[in-house]
Residue frames relative to the residue before (quaternion, step in Angstrom):
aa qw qx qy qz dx dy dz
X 1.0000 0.0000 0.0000 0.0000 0.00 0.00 0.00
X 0.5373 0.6631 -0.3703 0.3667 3.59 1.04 -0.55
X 0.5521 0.6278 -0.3141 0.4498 3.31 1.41 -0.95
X 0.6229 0.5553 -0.3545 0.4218 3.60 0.94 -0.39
X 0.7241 0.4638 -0.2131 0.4639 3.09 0.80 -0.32
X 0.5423 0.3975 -0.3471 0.6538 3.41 1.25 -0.45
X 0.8092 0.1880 -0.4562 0.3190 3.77 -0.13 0.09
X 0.5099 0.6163 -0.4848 0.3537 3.26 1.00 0.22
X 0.7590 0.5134 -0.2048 0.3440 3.52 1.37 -0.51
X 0.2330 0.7302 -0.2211 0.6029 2.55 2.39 0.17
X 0.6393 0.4850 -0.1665 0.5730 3.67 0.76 -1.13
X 0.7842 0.4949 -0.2088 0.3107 3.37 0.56 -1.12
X 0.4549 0.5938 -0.2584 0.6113 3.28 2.07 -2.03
X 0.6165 0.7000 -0.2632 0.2462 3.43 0.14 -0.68
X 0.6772 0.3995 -0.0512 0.6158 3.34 1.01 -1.68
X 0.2609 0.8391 -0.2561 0.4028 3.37 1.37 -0.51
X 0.8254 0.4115 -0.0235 0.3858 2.74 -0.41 -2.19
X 0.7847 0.4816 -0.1506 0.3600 3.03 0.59 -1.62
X 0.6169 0.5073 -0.3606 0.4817 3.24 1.22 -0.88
X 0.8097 0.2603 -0.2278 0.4741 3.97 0.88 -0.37
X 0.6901 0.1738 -0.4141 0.5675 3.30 0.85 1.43
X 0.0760 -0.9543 0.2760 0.0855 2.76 0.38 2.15
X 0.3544 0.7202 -0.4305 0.4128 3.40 2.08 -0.45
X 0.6942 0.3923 -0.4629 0.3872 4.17 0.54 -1.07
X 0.7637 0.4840 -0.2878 0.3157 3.72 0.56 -0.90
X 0.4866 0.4452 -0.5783 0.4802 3.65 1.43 0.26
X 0.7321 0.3741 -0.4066 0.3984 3.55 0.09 -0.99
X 0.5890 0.4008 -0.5235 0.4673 3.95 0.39 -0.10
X 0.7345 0.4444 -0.4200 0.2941 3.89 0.01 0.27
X 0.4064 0.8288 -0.2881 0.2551 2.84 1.56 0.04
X 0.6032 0.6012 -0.0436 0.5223 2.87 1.65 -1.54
X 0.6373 0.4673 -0.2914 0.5391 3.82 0.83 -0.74
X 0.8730 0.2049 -0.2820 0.3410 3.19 0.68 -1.09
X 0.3427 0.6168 -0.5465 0.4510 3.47 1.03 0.92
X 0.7136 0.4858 -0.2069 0.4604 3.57 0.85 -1.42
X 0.3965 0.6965 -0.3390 0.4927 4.09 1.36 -0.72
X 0.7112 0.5758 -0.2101 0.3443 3.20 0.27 -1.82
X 0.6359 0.5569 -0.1582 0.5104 3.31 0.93 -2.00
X 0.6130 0.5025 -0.3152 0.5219 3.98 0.39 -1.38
X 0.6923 0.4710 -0.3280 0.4374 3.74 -0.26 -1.63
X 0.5832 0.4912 -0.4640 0.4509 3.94 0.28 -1.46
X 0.8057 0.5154 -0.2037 0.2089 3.38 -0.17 -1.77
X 0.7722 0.3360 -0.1936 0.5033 3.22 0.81 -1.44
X 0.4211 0.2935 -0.6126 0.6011 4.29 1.04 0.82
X 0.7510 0.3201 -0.5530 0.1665 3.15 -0.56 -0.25
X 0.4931 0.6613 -0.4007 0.3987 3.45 1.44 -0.47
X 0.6609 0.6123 -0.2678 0.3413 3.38 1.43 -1.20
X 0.7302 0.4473 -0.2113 0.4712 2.93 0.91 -1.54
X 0.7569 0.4525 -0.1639 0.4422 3.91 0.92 -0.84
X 0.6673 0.6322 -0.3809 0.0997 3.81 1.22 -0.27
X 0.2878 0.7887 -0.4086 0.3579 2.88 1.84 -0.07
X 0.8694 0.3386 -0.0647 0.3541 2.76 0.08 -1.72
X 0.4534 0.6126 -0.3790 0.5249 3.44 1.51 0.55
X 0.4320 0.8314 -0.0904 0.3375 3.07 1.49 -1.44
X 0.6938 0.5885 -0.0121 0.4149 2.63 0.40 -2.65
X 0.7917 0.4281 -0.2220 0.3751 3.05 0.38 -2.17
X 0.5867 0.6969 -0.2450 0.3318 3.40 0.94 -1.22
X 0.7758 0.2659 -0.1082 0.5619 3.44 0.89 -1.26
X 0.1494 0.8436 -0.5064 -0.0984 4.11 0.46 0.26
X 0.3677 0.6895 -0.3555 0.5129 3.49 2.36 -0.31
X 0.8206 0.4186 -0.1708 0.3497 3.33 0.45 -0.58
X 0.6161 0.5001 -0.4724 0.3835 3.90 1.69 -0.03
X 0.8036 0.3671 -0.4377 0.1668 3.35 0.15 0.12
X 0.1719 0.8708 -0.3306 0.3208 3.04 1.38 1.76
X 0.3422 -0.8596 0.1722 0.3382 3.41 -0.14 1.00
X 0.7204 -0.4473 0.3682 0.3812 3.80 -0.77 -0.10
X 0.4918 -0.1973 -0.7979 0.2874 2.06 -1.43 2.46
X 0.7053 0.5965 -0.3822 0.0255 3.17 0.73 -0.97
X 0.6044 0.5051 -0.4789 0.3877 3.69 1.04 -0.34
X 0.4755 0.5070 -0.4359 0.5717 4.09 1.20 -0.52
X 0.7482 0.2770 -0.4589 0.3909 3.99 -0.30 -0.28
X 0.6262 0.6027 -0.3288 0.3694 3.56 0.97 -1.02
X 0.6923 0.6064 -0.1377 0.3661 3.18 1.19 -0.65
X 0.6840 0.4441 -0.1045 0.5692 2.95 0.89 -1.55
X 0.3985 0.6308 -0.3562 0.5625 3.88 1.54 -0.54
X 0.8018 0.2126 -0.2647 0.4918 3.57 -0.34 -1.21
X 0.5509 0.4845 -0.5069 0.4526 4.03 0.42 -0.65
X 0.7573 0.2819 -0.3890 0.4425 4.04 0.26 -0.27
X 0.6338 0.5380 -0.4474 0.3297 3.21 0.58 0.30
X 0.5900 0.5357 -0.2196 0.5627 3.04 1.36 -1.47
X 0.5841 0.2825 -0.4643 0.6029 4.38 0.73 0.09
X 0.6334 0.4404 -0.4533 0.4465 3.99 0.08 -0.68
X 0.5803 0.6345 -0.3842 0.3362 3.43 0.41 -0.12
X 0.5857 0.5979 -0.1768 0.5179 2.71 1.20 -2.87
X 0.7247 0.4863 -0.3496 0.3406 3.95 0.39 -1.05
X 0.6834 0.4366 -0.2811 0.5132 3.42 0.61 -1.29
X 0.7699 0.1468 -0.3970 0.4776 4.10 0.23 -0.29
X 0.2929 0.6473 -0.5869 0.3882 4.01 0.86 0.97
X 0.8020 0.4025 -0.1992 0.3939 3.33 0.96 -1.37
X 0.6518 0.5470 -0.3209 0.4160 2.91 1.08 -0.72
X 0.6384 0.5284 -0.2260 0.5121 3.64 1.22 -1.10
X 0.5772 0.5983 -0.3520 0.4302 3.91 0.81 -0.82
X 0.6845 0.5397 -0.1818 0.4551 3.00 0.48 -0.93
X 0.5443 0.5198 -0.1427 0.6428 4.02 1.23 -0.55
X 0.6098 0.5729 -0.1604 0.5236 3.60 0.42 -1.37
X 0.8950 0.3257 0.0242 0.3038 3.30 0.17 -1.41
X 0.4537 0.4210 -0.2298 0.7510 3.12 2.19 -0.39
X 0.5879 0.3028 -0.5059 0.5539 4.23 0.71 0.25
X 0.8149 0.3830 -0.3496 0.2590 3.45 -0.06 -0.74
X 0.6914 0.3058 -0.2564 0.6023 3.59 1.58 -0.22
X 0.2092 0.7432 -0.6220 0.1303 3.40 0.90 0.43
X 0.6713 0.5337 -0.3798 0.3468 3.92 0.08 -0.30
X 0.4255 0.5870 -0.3712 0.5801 3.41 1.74 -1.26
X 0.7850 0.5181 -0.2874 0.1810 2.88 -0.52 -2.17
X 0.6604 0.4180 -0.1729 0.5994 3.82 1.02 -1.29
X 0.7365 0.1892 -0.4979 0.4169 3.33 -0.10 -0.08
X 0.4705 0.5752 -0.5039 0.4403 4.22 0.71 -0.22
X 0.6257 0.4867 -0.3731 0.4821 3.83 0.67 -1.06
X 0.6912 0.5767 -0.3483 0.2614 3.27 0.36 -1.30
X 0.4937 0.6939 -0.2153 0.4779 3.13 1.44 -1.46
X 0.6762 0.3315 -0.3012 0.5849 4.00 0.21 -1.22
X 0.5742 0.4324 -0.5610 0.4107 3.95 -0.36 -1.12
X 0.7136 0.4886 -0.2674 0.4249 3.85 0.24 -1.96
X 0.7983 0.2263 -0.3078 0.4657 3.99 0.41 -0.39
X 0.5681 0.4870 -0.4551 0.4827 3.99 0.65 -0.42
X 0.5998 0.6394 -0.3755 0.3008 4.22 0.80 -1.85
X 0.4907 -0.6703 0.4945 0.2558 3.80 -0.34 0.76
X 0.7751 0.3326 -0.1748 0.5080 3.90 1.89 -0.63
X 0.4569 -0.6901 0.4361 0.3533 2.63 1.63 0.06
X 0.6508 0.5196 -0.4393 0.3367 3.41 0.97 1.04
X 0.2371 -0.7791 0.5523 0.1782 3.85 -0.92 0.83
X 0.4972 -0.6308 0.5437 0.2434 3.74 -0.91 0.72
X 0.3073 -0.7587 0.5601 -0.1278 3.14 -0.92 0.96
X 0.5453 -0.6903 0.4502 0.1533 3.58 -0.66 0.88
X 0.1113 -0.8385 0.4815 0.2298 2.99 0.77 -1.53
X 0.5581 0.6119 -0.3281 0.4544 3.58 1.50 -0.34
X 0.5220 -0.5215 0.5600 0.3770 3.81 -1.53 0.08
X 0.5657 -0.6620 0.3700 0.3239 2.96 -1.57 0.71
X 0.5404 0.5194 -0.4947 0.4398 3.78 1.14 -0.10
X 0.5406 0.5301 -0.4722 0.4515 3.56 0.93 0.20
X 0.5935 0.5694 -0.3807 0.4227 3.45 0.51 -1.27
X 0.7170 0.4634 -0.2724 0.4438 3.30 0.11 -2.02
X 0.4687 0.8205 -0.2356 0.2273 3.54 0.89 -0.56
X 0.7361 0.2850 0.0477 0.6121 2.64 0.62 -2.40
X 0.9062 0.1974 -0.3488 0.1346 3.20 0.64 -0.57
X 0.2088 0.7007 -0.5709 0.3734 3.32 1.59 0.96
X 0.8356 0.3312 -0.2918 0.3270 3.87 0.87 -1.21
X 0.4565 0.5119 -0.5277 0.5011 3.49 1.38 0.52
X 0.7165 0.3589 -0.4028 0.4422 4.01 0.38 -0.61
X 0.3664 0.4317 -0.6835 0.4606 4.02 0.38 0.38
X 0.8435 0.4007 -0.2735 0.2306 3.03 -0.31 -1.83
X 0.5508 0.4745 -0.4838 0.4872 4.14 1.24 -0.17
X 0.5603 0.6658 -0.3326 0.3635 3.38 1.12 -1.46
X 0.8361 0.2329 -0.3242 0.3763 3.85 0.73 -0.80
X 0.1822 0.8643 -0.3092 0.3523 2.86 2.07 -0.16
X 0.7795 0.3184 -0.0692 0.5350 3.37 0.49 -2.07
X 0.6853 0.4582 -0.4043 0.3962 3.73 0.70 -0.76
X 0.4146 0.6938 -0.4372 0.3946 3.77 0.97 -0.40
X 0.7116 0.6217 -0.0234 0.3264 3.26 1.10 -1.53
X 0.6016 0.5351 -0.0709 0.5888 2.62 1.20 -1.81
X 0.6734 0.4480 -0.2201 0.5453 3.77 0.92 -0.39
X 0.5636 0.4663 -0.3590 0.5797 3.72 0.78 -0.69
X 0.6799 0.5647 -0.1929 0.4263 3.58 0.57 -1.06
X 0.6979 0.2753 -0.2842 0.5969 3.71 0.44 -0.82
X 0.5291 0.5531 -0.5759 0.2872 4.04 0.81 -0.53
X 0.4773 0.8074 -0.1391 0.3176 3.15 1.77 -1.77
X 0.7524 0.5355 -0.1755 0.3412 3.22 0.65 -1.55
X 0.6604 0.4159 -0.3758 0.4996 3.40 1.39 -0.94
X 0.3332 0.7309 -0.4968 0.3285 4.07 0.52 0.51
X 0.3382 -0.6988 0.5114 0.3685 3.55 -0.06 0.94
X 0.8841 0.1458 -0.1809 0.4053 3.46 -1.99 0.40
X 0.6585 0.4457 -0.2517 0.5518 4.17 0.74 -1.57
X 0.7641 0.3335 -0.3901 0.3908 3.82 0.38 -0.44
X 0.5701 0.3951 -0.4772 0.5396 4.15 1.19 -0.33
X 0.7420 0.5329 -0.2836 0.2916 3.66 0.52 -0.86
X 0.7929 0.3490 0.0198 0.4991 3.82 0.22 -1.96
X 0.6214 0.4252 -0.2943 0.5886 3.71 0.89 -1.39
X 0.6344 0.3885 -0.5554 0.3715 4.18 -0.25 -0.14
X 0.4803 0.6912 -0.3139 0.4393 3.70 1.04 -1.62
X 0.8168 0.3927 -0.1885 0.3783 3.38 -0.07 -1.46
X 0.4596 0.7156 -0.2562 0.4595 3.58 1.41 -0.79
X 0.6646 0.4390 -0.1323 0.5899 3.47 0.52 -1.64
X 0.7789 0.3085 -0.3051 0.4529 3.87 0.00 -0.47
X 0.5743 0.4926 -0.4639 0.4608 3.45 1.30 -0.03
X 0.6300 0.5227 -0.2894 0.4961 3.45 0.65 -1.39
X 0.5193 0.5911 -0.3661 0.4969 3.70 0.97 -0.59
X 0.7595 0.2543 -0.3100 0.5122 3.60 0.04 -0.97
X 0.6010 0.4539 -0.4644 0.4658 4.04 0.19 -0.94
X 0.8527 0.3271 -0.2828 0.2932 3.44 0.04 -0.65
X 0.3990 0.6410 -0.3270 0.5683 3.27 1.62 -0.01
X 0.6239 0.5069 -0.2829 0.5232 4.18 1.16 -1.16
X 0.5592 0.7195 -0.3067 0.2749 3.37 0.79 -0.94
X 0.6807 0.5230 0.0200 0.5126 2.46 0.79 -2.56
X 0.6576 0.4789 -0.3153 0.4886 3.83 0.48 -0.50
X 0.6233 0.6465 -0.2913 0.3296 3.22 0.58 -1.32
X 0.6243 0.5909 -0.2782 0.4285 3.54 1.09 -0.84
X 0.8056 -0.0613 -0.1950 0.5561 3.57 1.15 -0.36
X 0.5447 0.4248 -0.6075 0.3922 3.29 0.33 1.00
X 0.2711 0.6854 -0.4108 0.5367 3.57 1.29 0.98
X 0.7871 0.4438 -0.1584 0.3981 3.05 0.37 -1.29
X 0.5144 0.5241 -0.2120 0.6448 3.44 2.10 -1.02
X 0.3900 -0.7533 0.4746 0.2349 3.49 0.64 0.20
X 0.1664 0.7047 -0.5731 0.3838 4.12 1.21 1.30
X 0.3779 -0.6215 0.6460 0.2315 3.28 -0.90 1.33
X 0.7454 -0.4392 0.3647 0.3441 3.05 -1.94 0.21
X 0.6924 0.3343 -0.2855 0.5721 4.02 1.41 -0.90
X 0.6092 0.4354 -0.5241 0.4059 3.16 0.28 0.51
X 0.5693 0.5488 -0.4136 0.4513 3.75 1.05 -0.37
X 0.5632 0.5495 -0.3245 0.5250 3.68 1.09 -1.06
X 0.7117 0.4011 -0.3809 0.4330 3.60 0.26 -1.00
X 0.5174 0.7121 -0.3037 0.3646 3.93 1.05 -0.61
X 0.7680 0.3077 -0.0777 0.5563 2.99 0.81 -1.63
X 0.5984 0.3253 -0.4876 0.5461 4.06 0.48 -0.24
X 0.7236 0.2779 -0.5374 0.3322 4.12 -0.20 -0.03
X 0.6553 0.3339 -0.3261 0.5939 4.19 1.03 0.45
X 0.1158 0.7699 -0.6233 -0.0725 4.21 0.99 0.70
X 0.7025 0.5700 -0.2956 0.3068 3.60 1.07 -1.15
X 0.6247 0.4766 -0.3858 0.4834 3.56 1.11 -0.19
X 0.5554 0.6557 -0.2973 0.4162 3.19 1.23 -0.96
X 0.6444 0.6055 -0.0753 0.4609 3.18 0.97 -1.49
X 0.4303 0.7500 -0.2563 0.4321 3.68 1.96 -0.81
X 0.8096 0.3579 0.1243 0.4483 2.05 -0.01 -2.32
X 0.7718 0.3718 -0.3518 0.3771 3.84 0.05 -0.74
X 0.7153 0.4456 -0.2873 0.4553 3.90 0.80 -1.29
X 0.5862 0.5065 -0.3968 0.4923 3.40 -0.04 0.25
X 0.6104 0.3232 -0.2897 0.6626 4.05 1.26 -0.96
X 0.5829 0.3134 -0.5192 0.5407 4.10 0.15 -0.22
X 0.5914 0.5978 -0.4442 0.3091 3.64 -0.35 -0.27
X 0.5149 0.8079 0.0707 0.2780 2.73 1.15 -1.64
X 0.8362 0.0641 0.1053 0.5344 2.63 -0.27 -2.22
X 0.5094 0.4950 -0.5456 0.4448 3.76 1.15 1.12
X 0.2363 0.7155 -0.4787 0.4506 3.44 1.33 1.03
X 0.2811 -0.6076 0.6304 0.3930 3.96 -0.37 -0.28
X 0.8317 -0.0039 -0.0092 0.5552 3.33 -1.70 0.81
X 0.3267 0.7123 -0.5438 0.3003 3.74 0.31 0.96
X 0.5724 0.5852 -0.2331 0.5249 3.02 1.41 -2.03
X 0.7257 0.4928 -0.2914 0.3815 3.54 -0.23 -1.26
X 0.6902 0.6040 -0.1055 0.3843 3.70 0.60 -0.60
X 0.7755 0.2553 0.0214 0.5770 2.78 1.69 -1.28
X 0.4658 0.6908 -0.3611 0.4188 3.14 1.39 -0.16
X 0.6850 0.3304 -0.4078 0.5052 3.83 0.17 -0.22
X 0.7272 0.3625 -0.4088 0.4155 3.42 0.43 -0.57
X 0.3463 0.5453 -0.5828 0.4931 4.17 1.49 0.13
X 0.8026 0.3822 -0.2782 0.3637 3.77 -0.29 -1.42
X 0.4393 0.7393 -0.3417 0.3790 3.78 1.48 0.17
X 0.5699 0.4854 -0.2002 0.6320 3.24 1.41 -2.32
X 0.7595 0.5218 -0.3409 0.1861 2.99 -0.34 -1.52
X 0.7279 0.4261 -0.3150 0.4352 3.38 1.21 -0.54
X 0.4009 0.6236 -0.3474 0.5742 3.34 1.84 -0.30
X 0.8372 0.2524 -0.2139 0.4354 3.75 0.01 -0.62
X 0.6601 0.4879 -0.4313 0.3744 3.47 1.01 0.02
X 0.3728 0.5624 -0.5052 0.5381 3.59 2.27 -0.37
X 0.5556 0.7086 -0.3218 0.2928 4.05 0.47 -0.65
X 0.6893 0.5388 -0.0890 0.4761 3.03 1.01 -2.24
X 0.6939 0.3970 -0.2061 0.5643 3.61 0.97 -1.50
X 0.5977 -0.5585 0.5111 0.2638 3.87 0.17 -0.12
X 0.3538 0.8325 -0.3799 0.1935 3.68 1.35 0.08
X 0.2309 -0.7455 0.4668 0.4159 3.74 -0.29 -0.16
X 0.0991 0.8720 -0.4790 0.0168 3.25 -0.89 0.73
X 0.3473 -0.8155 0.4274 0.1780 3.37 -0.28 1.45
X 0.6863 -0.5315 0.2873 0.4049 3.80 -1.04 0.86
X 0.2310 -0.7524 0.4981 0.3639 3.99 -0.52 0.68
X 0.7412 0.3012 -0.4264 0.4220 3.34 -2.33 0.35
X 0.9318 -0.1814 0.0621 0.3082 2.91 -1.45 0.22
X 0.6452 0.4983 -0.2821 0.5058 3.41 0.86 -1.37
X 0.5488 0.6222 -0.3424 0.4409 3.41 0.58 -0.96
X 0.6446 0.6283 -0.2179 0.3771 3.39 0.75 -1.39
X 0.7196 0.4799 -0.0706 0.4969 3.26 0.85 -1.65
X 0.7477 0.4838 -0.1349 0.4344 3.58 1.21 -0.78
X 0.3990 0.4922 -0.4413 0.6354 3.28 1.97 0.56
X 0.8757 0.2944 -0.2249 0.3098 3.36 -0.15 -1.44
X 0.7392 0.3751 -0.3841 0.4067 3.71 0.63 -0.10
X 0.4705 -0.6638 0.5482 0.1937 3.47 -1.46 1.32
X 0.6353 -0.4915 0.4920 0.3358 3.15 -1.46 0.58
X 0.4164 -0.8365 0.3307 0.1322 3.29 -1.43 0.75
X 0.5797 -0.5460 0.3017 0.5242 3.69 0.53 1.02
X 0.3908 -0.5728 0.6355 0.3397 3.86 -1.09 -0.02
X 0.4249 -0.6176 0.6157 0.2427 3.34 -1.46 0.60
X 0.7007 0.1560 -0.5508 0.4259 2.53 -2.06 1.67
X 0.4219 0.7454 -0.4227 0.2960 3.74 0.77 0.11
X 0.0856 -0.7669 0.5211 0.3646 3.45 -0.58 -0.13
């Protein structure tokens, strides 16, 4: 359980950073709020249009009498948007690490270079139509990853008392861990970790993972939350993936600073 706490502070070291290098966190918002824009369009129109998606879907079901085809209905139209939300977050995140992938990697780079005891960050070594590449075909494959879920879950949901109660809970620690892979992915990329090997990374630490990601899925079902917080997500994440790999990595900012150069202090009564 301790691990929970260390990745939530991970999250936190994170925001940190960003908040004192303020030139990396304008240009990391840049990307969200291009990707915001895209979400918002989608999910009114979902609003304004799921009924009537709804509707079509169920035609077994119009010549049902009052309340029950209005409750049946209006029932699946909140699910079918509680859904739209839970793979928004989970997908946004993806989305937004493709369209700022250049930001994103050079902000990471930045931490590795200020946290690295040599002041060195790892490097890929690949073009960026590769990058953008690999990592458009590693987010399909989380992307169905989470929607698989996201389906097990809404089957879930129609479960009396476990689906309003246990099945929402569970949701949030999923979207927690996918969105927690994401966020890593940017620099353990760069370390050149295939996509199963990241997965294997994060299920032997779920509880740090779990830290650090459920709390940001919470979160980023905040409006304009995601956007805000997002550079300082791709901040931890590089902080805990120096973690995941076994890396040494000395506290960032100042303290950090102070915690290289000063030696440990003899014990008293020594000579």
């Amino acid at each position: 359980m301790r691990d929970l706490g260390v990745g939530f502070r991970y999250l936190l070291r994170g925001q940190r950073w960003v908040a004192r290098h303020g030139r990396q966190y304008g240009f990391g918002l840049l990307p969200g709020l291009i990707t915001l824009v895209l979400y918002a369009a989608a999910l009114v129109a979902l609003a304004l249009w799921g009924e009537d998606a709804v509707a079509w879907a169920t035609p077994f079901a119009d010549d049902w009498s009052s309340p029950w085809l209005g409750l049946f209905r209006g029932f699946l139209t909140a699910v079918l948007f509680a859904l739209a939300l839970l793979l928004s977050v989970v997908t946004f995140t993806a989305v937004t690490l493709l369209v700022g992938q250049p930001f994103y990697e050079n902000l990471s780079e930045k931490v590795d270079r200020d946290v690295s005891p040599d002041g060195h960050a790892p490097e890929s070594g690949l073009p960026l139509w590769r990058e953008l590449w690999i990592s458009a075909r590693d987010s399909l494959r989380i992307v169905v990853r989470a929607a698989l879920w996201g389906v097990l879950l809404f089957a879930c949901g129609f479960v009396p008392v476990v689906g309003q109660t246990v099945v929402p809970v569970i949701g949030f620690f999923v979207t927690g861990f996918f969105l927690t892979e994401e966020l890593t992915a940017v620099a353990l990329q760069r370390r050149g970790v295939e996509l199963r090997s990241r997965l294997g990374l994060l299920r032997s630490r779920k509880t740090l993972v779990w830290g650090f990601g459920t709390p940001l899925a919470v979160a980023f079902l905040v409006p304009f939350v995601a956007v805000f917080l997002m550079p300082g997500a791709v901040a931890g994440a590089t902080l805990m993936a120096r973690e995941l790999l076994g890396e040494e990595t000395r506290e960032d900012g100042e303290e950090g600073d102070r915690a290289v150069t000063t030696l440990p202090q003899p014990p008293s009564g020594s000579s």
